[in-house]
C-alpha positions as a LaTeX table, in Angstrom:
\begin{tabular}{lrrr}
\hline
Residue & $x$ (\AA) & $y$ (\AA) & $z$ (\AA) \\
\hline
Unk1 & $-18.95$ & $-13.52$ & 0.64 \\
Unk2 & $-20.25$ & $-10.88$ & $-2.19$ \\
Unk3 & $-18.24$ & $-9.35$ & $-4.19$ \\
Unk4 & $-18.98$ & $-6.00$ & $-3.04$ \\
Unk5 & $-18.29$ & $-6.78$ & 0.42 \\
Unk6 & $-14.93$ & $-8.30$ & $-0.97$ \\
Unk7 & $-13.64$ & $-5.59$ & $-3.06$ \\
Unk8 & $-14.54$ & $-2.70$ & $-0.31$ \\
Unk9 & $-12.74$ & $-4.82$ & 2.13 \\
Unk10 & $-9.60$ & $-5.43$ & 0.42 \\
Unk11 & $-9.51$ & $-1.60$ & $-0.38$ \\
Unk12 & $-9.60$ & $-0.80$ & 3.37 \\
Unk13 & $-6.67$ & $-2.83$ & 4.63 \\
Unk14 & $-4.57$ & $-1.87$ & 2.46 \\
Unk15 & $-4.64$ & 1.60 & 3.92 \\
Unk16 & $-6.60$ & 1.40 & 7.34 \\
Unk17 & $-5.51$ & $-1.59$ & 8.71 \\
Unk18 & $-6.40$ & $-2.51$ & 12.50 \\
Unk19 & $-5.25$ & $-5.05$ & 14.37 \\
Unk20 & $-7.61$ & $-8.21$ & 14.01 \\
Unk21 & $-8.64$ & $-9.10$ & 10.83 \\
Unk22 & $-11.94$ & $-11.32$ & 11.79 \\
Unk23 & $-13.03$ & $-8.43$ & 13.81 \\
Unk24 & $-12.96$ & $-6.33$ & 10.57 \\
Unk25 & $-15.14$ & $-9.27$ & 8.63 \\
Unk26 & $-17.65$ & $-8.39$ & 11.49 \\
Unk27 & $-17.98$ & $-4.93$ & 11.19 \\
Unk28 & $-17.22$ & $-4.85$ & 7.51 \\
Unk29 & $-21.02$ & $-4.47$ & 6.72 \\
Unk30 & $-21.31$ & $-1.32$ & 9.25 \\
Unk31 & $-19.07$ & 0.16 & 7.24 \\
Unk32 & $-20.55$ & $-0.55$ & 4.03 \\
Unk33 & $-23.95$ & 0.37 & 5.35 \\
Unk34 & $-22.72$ & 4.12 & 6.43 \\
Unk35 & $-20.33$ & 4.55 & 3.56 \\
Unk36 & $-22.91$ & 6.79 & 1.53 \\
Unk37 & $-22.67$ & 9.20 & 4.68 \\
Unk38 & $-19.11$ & 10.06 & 4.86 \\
Unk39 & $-16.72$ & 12.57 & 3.37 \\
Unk40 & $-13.99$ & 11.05 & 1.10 \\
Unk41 & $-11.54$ & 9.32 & 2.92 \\
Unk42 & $-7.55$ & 8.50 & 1.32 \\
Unk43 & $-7.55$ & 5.14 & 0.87 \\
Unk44 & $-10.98$ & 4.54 & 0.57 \\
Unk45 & $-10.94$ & 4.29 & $-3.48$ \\
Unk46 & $-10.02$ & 1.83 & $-5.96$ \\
Unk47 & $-6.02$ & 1.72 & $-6.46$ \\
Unk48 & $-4.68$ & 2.66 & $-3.24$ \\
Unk49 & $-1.81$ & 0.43 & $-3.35$ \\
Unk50 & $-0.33$ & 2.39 & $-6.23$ \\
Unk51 & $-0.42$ & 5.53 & $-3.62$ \\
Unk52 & 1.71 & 4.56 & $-0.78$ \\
Unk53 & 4.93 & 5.26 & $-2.68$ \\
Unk54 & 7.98 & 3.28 & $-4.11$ \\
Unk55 & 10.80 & 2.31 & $-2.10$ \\
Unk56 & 12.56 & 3.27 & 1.27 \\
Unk57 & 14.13 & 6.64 & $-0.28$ \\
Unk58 & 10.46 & 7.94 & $-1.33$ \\
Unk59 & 8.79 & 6.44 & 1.60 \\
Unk60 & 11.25 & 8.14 & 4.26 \\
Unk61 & 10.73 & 11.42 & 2.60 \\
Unk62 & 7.15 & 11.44 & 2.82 \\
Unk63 & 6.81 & 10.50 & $-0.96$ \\
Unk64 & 7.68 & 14.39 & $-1.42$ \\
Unk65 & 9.01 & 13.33 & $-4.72$ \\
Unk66 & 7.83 & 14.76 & $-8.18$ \\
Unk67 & 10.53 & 17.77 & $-8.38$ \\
Unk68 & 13.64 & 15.64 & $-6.57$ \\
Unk69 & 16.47 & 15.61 & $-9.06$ \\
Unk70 & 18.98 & 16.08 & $-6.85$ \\
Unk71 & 19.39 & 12.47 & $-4.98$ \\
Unk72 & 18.66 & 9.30 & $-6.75$ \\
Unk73 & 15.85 & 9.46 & $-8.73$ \\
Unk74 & 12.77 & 7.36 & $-8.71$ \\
Unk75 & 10.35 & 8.07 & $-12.30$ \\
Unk76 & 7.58 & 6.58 & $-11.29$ \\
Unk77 & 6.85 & 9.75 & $-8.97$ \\
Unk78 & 7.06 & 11.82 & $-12.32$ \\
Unk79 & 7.63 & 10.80 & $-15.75$ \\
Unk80 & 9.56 & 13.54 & $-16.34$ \\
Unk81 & 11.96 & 12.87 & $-13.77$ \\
Unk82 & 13.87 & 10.14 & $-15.27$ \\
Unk83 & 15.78 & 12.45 & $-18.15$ \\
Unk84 & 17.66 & 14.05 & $-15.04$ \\
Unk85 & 18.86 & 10.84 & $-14.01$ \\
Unk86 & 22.51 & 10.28 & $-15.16$ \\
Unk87 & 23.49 & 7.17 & $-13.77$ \\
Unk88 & 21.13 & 3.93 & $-14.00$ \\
Unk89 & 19.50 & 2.79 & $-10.96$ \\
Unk90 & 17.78 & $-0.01$ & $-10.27$ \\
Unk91 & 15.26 & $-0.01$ & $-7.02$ \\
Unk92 & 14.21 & $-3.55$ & $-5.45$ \\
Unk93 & 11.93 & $-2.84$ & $-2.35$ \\
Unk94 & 10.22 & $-4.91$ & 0.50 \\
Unk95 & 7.85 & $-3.83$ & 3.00 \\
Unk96 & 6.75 & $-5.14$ & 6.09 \\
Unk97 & 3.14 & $-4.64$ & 6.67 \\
Unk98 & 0.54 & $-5.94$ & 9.58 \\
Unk99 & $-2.62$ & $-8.06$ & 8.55 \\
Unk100 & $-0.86$ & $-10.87$ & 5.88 \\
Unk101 & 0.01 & $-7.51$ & 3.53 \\
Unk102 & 2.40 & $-7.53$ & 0.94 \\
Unk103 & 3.68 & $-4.47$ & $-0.95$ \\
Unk104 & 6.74 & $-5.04$ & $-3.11$ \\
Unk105 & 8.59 & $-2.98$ & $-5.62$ \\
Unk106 & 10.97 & $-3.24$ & $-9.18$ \\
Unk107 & 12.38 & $-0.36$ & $-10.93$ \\
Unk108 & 15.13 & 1.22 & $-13.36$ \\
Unk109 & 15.61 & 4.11 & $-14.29$ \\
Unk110 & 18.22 & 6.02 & $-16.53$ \\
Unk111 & 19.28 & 8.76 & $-19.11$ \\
Unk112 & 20.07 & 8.23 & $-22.40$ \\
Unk113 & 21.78 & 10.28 & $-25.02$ \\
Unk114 & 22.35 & 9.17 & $-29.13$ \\
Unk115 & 25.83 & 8.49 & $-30.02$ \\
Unk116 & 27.74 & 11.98 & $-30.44$ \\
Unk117 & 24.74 & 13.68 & $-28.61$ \\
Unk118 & 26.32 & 16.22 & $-26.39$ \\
Unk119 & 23.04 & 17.94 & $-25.32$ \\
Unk120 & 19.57 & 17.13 & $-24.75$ \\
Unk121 & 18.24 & 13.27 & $-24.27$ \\
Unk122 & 15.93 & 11.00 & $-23.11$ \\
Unk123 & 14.99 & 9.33 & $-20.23$ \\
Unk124 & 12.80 & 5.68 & $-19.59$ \\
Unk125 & 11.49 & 4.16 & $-16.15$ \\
Unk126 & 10.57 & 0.64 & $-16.43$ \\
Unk127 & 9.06 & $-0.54$ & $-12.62$ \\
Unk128 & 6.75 & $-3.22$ & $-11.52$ \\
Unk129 & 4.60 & $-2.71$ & $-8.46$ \\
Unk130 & 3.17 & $-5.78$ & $-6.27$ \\
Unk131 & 0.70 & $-6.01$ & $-3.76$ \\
Unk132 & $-1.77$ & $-8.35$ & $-2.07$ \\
Unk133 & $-3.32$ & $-9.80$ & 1.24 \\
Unk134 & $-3.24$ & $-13.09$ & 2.20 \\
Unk135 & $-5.16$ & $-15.70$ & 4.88 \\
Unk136 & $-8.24$ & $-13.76$ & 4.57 \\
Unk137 & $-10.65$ & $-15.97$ & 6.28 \\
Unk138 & $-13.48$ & $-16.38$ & 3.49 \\
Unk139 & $-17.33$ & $-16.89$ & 4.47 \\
Unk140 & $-20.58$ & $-16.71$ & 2.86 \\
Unk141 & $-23.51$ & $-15.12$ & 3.28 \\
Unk142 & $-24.83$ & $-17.72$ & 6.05 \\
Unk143 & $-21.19$ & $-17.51$ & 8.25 \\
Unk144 & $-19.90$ & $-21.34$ & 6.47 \\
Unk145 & $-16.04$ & $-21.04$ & 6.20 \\
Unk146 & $-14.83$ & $-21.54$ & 2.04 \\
Unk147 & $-11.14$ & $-21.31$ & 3.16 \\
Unk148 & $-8.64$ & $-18.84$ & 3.11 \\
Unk149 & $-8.67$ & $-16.61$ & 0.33 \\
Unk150 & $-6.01$ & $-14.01$ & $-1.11$ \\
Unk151 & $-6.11$ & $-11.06$ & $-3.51$ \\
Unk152 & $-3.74$ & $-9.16$ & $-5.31$ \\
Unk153 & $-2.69$ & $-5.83$ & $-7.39$ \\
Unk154 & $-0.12$ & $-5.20$ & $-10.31$ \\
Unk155 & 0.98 & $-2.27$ & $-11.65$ \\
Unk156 & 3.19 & $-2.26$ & $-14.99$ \\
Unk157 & 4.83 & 1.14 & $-15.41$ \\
Unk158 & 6.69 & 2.26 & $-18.15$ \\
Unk159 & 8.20 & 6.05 & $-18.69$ \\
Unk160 & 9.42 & 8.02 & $-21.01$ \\
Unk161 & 10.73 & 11.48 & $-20.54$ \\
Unk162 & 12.67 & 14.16 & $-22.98$ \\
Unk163 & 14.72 & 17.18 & $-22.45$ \\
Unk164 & 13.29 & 19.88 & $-24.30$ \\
Unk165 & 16.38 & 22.16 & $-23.07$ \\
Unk166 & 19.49 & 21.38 & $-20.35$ \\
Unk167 & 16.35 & 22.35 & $-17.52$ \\
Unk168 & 13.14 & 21.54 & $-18.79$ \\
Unk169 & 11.78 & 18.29 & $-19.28$ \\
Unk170 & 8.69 & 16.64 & $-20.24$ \\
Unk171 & 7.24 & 13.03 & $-19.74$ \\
Unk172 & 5.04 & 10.50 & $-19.80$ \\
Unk173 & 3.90 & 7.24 & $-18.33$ \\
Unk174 & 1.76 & 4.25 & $-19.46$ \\
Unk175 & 0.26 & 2.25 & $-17.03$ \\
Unk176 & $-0.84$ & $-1.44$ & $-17.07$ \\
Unk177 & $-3.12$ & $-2.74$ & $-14.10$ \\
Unk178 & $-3.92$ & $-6.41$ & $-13.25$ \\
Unk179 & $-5.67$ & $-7.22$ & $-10.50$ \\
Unk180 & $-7.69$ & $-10.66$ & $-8.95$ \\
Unk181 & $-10.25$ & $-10.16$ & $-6.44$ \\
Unk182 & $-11.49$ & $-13.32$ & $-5.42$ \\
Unk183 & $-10.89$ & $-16.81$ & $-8.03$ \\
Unk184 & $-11.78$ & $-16.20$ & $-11.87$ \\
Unk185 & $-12.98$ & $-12.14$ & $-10.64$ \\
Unk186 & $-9.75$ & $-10.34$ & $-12.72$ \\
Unk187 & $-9.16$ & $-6.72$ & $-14.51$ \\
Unk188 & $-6.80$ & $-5.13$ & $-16.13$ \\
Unk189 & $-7.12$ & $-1.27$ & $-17.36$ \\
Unk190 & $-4.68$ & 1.38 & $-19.01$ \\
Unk191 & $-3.75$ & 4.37 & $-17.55$ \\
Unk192 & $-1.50$ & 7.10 & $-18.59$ \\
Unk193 & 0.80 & 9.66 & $-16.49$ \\
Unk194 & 2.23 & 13.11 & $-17.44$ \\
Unk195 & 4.69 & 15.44 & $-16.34$ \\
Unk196 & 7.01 & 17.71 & $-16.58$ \\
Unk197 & 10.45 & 19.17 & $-14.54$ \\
Unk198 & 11.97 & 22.58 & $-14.65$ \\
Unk199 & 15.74 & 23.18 & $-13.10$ \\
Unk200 & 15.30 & 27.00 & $-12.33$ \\
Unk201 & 19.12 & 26.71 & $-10.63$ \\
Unk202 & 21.47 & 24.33 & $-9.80$ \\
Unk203 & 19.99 & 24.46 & $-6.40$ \\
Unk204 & 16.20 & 24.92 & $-7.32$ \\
Unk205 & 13.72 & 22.28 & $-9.15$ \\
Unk206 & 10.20 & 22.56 & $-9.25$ \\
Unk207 & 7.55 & 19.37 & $-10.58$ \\
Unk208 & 4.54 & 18.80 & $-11.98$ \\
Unk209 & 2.15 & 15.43 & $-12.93$ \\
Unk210 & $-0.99$ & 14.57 & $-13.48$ \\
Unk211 & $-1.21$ & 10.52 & $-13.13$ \\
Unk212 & $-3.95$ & 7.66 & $-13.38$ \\
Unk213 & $-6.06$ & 9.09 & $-16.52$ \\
Unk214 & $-8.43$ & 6.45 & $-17.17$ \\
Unk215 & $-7.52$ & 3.90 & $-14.63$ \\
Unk216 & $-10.41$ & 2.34 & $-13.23$ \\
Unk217 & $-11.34$ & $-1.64$ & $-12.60$ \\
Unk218 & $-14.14$ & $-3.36$ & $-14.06$ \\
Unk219 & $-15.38$ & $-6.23$ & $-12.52$ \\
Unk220 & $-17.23$ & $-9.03$ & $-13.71$ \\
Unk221 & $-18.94$ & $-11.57$ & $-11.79$ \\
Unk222 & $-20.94$ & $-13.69$ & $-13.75$ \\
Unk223 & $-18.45$ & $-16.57$ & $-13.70$ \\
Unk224 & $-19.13$ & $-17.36$ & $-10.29$ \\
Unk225 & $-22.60$ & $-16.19$ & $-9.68$ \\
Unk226 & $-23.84$ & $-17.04$ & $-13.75$ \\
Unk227 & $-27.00$ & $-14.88$ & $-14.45$ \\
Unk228 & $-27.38$ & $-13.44$ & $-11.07$ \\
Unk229 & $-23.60$ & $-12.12$ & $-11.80$ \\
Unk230 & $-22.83$ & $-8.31$ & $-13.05$ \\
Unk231 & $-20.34$ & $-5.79$ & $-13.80$ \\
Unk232 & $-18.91$ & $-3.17$ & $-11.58$ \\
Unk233 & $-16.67$ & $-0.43$ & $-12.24$ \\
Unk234 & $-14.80$ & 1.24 & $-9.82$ \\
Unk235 & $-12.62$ & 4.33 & $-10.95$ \\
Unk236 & $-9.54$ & 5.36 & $-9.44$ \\
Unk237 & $-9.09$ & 8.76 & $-8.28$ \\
Unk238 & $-6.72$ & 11.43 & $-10.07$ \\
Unk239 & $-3.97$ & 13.06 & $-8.80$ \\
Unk240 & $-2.45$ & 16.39 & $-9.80$ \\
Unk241 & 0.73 & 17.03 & $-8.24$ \\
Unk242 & 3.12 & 20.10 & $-7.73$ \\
Unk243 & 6.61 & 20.43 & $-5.67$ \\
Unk244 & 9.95 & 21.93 & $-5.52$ \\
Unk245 & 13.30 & 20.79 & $-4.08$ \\
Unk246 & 15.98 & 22.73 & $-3.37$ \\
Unk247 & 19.43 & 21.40 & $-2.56$ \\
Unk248 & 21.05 & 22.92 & 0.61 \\
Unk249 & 24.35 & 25.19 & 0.14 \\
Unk250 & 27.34 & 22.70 & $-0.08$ \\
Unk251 & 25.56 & 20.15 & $-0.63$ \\
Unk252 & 24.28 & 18.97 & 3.02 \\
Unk253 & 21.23 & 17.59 & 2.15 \\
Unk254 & 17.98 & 18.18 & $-0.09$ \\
Unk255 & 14.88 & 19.89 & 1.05 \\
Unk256 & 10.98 & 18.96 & $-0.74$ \\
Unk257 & 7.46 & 20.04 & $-0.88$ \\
Unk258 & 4.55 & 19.02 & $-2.71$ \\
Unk259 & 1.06 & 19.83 & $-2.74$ \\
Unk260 & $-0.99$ & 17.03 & $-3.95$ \\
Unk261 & $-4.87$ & 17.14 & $-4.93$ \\
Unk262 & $-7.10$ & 13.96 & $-5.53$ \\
Unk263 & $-10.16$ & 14.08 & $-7.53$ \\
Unk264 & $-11.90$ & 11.60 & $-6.17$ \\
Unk265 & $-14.60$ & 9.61 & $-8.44$ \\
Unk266 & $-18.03$ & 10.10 & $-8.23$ \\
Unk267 & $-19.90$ & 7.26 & $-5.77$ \\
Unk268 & $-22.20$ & 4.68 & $-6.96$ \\
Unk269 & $-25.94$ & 5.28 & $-6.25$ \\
Unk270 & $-27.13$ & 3.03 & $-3.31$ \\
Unk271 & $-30.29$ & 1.03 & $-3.33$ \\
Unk272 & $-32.91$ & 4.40 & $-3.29$ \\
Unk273 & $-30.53$ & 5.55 & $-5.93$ \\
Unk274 & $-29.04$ & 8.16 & $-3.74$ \\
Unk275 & $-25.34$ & 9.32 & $-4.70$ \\
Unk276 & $-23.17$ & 10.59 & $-1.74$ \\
Unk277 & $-21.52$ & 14.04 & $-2.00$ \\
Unk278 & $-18.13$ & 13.80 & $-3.30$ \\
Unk279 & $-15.33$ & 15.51 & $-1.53$ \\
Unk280 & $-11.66$ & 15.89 & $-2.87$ \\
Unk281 & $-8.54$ & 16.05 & $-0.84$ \\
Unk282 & $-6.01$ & 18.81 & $-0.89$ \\
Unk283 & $-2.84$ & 16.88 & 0.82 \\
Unk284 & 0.88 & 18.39 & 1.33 \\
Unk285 & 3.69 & 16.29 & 1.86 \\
Unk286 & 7.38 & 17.55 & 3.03 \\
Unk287 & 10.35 & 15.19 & 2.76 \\
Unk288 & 14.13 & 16.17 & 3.66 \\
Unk289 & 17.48 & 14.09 & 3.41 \\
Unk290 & 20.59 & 15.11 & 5.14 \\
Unk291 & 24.21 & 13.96 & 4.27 \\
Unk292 & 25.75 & 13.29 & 7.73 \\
Unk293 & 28.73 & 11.78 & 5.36 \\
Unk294 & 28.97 & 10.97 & 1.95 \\
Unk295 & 28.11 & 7.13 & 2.57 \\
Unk296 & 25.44 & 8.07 & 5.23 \\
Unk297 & 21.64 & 9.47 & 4.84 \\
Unk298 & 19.53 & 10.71 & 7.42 \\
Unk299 & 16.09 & 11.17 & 5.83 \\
Unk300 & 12.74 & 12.20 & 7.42 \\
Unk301 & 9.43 & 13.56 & 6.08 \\
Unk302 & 5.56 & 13.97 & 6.71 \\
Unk303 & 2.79 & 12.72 & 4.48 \\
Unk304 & $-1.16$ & 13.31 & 3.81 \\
Unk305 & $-1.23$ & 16.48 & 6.01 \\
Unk306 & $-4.24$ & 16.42 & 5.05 \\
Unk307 & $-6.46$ & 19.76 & 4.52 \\
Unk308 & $-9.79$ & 18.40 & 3.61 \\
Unk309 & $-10.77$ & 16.58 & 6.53 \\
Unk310 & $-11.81$ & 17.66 & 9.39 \\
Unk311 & $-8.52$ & 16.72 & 11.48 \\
Unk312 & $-5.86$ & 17.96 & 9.45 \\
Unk313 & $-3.70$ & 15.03 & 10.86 \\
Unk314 & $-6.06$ & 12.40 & 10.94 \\
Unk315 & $-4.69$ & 10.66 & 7.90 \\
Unk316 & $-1.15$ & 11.75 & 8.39 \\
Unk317 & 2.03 & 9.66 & 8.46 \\
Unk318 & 4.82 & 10.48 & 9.81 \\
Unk319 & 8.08 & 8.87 & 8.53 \\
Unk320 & 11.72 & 8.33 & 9.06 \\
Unk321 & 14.83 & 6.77 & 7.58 \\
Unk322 & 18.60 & 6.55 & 6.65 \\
Unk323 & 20.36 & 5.34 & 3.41 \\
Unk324 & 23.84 & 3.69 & 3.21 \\
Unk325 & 26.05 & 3.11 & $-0.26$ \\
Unk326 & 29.38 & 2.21 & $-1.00$ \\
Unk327 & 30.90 & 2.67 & $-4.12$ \\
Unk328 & 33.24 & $-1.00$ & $-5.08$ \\
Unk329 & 34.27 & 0.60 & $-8.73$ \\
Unk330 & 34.30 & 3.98 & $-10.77$ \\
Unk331 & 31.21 & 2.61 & $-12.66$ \\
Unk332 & 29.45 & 0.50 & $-9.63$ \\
Unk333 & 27.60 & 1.55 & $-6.33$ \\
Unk334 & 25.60 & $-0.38$ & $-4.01$ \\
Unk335 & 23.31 & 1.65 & $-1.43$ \\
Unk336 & 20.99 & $-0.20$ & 1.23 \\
Unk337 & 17.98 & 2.12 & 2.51 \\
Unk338 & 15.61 & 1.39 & 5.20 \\
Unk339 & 12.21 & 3.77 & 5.58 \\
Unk340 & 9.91 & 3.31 & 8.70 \\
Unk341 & 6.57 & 4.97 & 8.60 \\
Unk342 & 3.88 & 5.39 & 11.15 \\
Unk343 & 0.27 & 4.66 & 9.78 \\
Unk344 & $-2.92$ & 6.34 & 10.97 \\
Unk345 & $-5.44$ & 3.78 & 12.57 \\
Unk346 & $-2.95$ & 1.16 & 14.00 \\
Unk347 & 0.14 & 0.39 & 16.42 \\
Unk348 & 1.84 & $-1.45$ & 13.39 \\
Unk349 & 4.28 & 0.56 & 11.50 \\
Unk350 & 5.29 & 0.32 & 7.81 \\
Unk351 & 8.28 & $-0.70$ & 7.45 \\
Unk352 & 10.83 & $-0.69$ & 4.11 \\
Unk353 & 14.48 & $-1.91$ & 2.88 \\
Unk354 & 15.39 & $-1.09$ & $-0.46$ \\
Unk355 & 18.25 & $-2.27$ & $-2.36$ \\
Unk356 & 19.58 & 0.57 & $-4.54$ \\
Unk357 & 22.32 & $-0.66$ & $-7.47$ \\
Unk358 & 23.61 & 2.24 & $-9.69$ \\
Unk359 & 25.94 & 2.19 & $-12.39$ \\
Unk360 & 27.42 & 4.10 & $-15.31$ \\
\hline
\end{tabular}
């Protein structure tokens, strides 16, 4: 199988996925061969693992995420997010996905202040994102099985944020890709993340990042194929995000928003050297978490309402979930949350459990 054929079909599962997996190997070069024709489609670009979200608490909220200071903060949403969170947490997730697909997730993140600092501070997020497909059922160009064949994608996240005053924040995020596609085909590429978070009450947050700058994949294939081998560069889209949060009156539960807008990369010429029209997507994403007690979570959200396309729910995913913690110390809590998410395209949901350990 080519590499082009490879890479576009690993980017497709990962986000489209449909029940049998030969049966996509079949159609696989329809798709290729109409790709030029069609408007720009989430999921569709290089990266898309690093845009499903992180962990059950994100995931259950619709990813609504880059102004939520008020539960237990993830900064890999925002940079900036990570000065507002008191108390370290550490995030270990596992999802359950159909067609051999893995996506797993690491991260801390915490609030620091110098010795004898009583305002201001810093904040870091250190996470490690995982994903991959499996049992692929390799061919070449004349149908002869090579074996099964797997791929996978890394992201290495590190940020920093700093309180510029006891409300607004700024941050930002380096990014570290590596990524096989198919034996000795490997990248890596650097990307940074900014941010920032304003507290405009102590019920009221609004967010703001602008994440991937630079990320893109390069790959090089004259390993396998020698001098008939080349290099191909695939960009990842950007993504410019704004939301608030706002924390219900006596503390019930915590409503978000965000608006998120991709700008997608510009497509490769095809063989007449013919580039397709390039088409952004305007998305909005709504997440809410209710306390039913203090040890209970009810969460629910929608994401990729999508305004772009043509149906405005044709990429949307609807998603659900509840979080449970118990405190065994003054300094120690242990939380267990579980996200379930319907996905566009397939009967298979997306299912999450996150272990959440927080300490002081």
């Amino acid at each position: 199988m080519k590499y082009g054929v490879k890479y576009f079909y690993f980017s497709e599962i990962m986000n489209r996925p449909k029940k049998n997996m030969k049966r996509l190997l079949l159609i696989l070069f329809l798709l290729i061969a109409v790709s030029q024709l069609s408007h720009a489609q989430l999921g569709s670009y290089a990266g898309s693992f690093s845009r499903i979200g992180f962990g059950a608490r994100g995931l259950s909220m619709g990813n609504a995420m880059v102004s939520d200071i008020f539960g237990s903060i993830n900064g890999i949403y925002n940079p900036a997010l990570a000065a507002f969170q008191t108390d370290g947490v550490v995030n270990l997730g596992y999802t359950f996905m159909s067609l051999d697909r893995k996506h797993n997730y690491l991260g801390f993140t915490k609030k620091f202040k110098l010795p004898k600092q009583k305002q201001g501070g810093a904040g870091i997020t250190l996470a490690w994102l995982n994903a991959g497909v499996s049992d692929i059922d390799g061919r070449d160009n004349d149908t002869r099985q090579l074996g099964e064949l797997s791929t996978f994608e890394n992201e290495f996240y590190l940020g920093t944020a700093f309180l510029l005053s006891e409300q607004l924040s700024l941050g930002v995020g380096f990014k570290l890709y590596y990524s096989k596609l198919y034996e000795e085909v490997t990248t890596t590429s650097f990307a940074l993340d900014i941010g920032a978070m304003y507290k405009a009450s102590p019920n009221l947050a609004f967010g703001f990042s602008y994440k991937d700058i630079g990320a893109k994949y390069e790959w090089r294939t004259s390993e396998i194929y020698g001098s008939l081998g080349n290099t191909t560069e695939d960009k990842f889209p950007k993504t410019l995000d704004l939301g608030a949060s706002y924390l219900l009156p006596k503390n019930i539960g915590i409503v978000s928003l965000a608006l998120q807008q991709y700008f997608n990369p510009d497509s490769a010429p095809d063989s007449l050297g013919v580039v397709a029209d390039k088409s952004n997507n305007t998305v909005l994403r709504i997440g809410t978490e209710i306390n039913v007690i203090p040890q209970v979570k009810f969460r629910a959200g929608l994401d990729r309402i999508d305004f772009s396309a043509d149906d405005i729910t044709g990429n949307l995913k609807p998603t659900f979930g509840i979080g449970l913690d118990k405190s065994f110390s003054k300094t120690i809590n242990l939380g267990l949350d579980y996200s379930f998410q319907l996905e566009p395209f397939t009967h298979d949901a997306l299912q999450n459990i996150t272990l959440v350990f927080k300490f002081k």
